[in-house]
N, C-alpha and C positions, 0 to 999 in steps of 0.2 A: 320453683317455677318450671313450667313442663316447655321444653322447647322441641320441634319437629326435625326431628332427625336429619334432613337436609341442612337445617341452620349450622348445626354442631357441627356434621362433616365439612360443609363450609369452612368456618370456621378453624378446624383442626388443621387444615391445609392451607391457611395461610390468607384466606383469600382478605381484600379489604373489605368487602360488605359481605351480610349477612344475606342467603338467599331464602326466599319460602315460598310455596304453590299453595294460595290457597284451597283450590281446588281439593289435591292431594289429600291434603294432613286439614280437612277441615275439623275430621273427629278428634284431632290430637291436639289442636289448638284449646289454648284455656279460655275460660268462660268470661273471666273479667275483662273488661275495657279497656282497663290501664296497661293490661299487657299486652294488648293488640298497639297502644300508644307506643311501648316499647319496642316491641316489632318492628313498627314499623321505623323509626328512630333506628334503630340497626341495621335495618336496610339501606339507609340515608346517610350511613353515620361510616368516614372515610379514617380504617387503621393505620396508624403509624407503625410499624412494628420493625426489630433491629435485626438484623442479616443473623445473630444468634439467636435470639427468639424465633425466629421463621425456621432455624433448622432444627432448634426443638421439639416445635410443634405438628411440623410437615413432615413428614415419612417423604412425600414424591422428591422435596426438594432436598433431603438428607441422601435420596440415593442419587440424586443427581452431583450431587457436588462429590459423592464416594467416586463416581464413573469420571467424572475430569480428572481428581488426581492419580486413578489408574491408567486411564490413559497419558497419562505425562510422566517424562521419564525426571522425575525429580530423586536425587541423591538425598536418603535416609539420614543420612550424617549430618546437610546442610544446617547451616546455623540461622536462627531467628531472622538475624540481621539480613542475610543473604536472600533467606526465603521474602522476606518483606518486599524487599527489593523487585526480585523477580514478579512477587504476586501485582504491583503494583505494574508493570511491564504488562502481562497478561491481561488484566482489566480496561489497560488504557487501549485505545481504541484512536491511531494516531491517523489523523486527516491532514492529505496536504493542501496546505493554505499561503497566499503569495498575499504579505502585510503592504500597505504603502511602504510601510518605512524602508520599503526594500527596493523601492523603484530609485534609480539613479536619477539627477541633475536633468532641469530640462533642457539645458543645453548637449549631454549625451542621448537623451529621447531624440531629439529633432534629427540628428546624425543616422536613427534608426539602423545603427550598425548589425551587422550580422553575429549570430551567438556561437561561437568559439567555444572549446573549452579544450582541458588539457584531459587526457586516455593515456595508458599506460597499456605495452603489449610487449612480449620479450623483456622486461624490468628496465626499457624505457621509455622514456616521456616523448609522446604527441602530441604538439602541442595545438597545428593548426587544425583540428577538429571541430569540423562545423555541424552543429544539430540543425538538420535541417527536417521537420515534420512533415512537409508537402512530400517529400522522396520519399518512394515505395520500394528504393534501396538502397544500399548501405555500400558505398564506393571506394576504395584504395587506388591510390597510384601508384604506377610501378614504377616514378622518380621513389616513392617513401619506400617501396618494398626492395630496390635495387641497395638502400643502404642497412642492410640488416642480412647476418651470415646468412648465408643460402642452408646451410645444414639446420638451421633453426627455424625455418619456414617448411609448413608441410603440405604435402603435393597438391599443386595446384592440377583444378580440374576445368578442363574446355567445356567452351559455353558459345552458344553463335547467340545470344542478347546483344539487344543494343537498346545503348541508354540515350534521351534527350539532355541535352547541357542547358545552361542558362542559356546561350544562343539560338539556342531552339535548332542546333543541327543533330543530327544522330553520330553516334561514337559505338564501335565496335568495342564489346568487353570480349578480350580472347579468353580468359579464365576467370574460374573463381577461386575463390580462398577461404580458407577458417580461419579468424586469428583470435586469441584468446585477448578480450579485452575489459581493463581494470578501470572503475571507476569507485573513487573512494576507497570503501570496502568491499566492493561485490565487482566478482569479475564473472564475466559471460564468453563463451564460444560463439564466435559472430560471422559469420558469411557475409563476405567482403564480394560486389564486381570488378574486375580487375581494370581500369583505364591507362590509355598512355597519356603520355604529354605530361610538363610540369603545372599543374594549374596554381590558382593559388588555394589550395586546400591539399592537406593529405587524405584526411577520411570525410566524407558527407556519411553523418548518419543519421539515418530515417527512420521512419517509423517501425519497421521490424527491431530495430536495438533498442529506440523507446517503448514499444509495449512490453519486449522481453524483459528491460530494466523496471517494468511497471512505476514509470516515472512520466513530467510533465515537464515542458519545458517554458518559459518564460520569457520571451523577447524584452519585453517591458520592463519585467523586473531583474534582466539580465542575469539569470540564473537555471538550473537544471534541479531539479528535485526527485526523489525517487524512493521507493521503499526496502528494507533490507532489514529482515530478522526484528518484525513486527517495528519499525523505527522509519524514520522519513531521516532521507539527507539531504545534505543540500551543495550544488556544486558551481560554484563563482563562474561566471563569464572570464573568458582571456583577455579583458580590453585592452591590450597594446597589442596582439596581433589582430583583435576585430578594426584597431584605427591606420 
């Protein structure tokens, strides 16, 4: 049976239907009925075919998969197991999703506490760390910064900003700051405004350290989430300093 050269290329590449112009290839079409029956059946007719059959038959899709692992720096040596592992890392395609089963008691919902959480800077813990998404920035006190060596903190730079509080009055930030700050596994270099006074908070942090963290926060489901080295984490509320 004489097929039109477009069917075949089709075909060879993987595609799930069969294409044909009959315009084109009307001289190259065969005479009988039955095969125009066929034809068209192939046209209509939806391939299943196995990620190893498709790199068989496909040349575009054989030098595509040769170009990803050139570009990836995978070690010659690794074993089966290892590679498995990782291939299945690469493929997966992690979205972050907040379950019911992760919303807290509705006797904590009603409380609509503020979300806390604990940061890590200098290799210690922060604990009153409020993510707060409405701030357009990222606030330190210099009660939290007074207890940590001065030789370990690096130079702070003058700023005439002034930030609104919850009180809705304005506060002078005399400096700012970089401080290197660890959540989980991923730590970021984070510019701090520097405030006085003891509030009850050490860090407010806003949305400049949530999109850097390319994370989402969760009042509801009382939690922080974020992404790191293709992986979503996830990071508990402090609820006995949010009560």
């Amino acid at each position: 049976m004489i097929f039109h050269e477009e069917v075949c290329e089709t075909l060879t590449r993987g595609s799930a239907r069969a294409v044909t112009d009959p315009i084109t290839c009307e001289n190259e079409l065969p005479k009988d009925p039955r095969s125009f029956e066929l034809i068209e059946q192939l046209k209509n007719t939806q391939a299943k075919v196995s990620l190893f059959e498709l790199l068989q038959i496909s040349e575009p899709h054989r030098e595509m998969m040769n170009q990803i692992f050139k570009n990836s720096q995978i070690d010659r040596n690794i074993s089966i197991i290892v590679f498995t592992k990782k291939a299945k890392i690469w493929s997966k395609e992690e979205v972050i999703t907040f379950y019911p089963s992760e919303k807290p008691s509705k006797d904590v919902i009603k409380l609509h506490p503020p979300l806390f959480i604990k940061v890590e800077t200098f290799d210690s813990t922060v604990k009153k760390s409020l993510i707060d998404g409405g701030s357009a920035l990222n606030i330190a006190t210099t009660h939290l910064l007074s207890q940590f060596d001065s030789d370990l903190l690096p130079l702070r730079e003058e700023t005439t900003m002034r930030v609104k509080g919850f009180d809705d009055t304005l506060k002078k930030c005399a400096r700012i700051i970089t401080l290197p700050i660890k959540v989980g596994k991923k730590m970021l270099n984070t510019l701090f405004y520097i405030t006085d006074g003891k509030p009850l908070f050490n860090f407010i942090i806003g949305r400049p350290w949530i999109d850097d963290m390319e994370g989402v926060e969760s009042t509801l489901h009382r939690c922080f989430k974020f992404y790191f080295e293709r992986n979503v984490y996830k990071v508990e509320a402090n609820e006995q300093v949010a009560r």
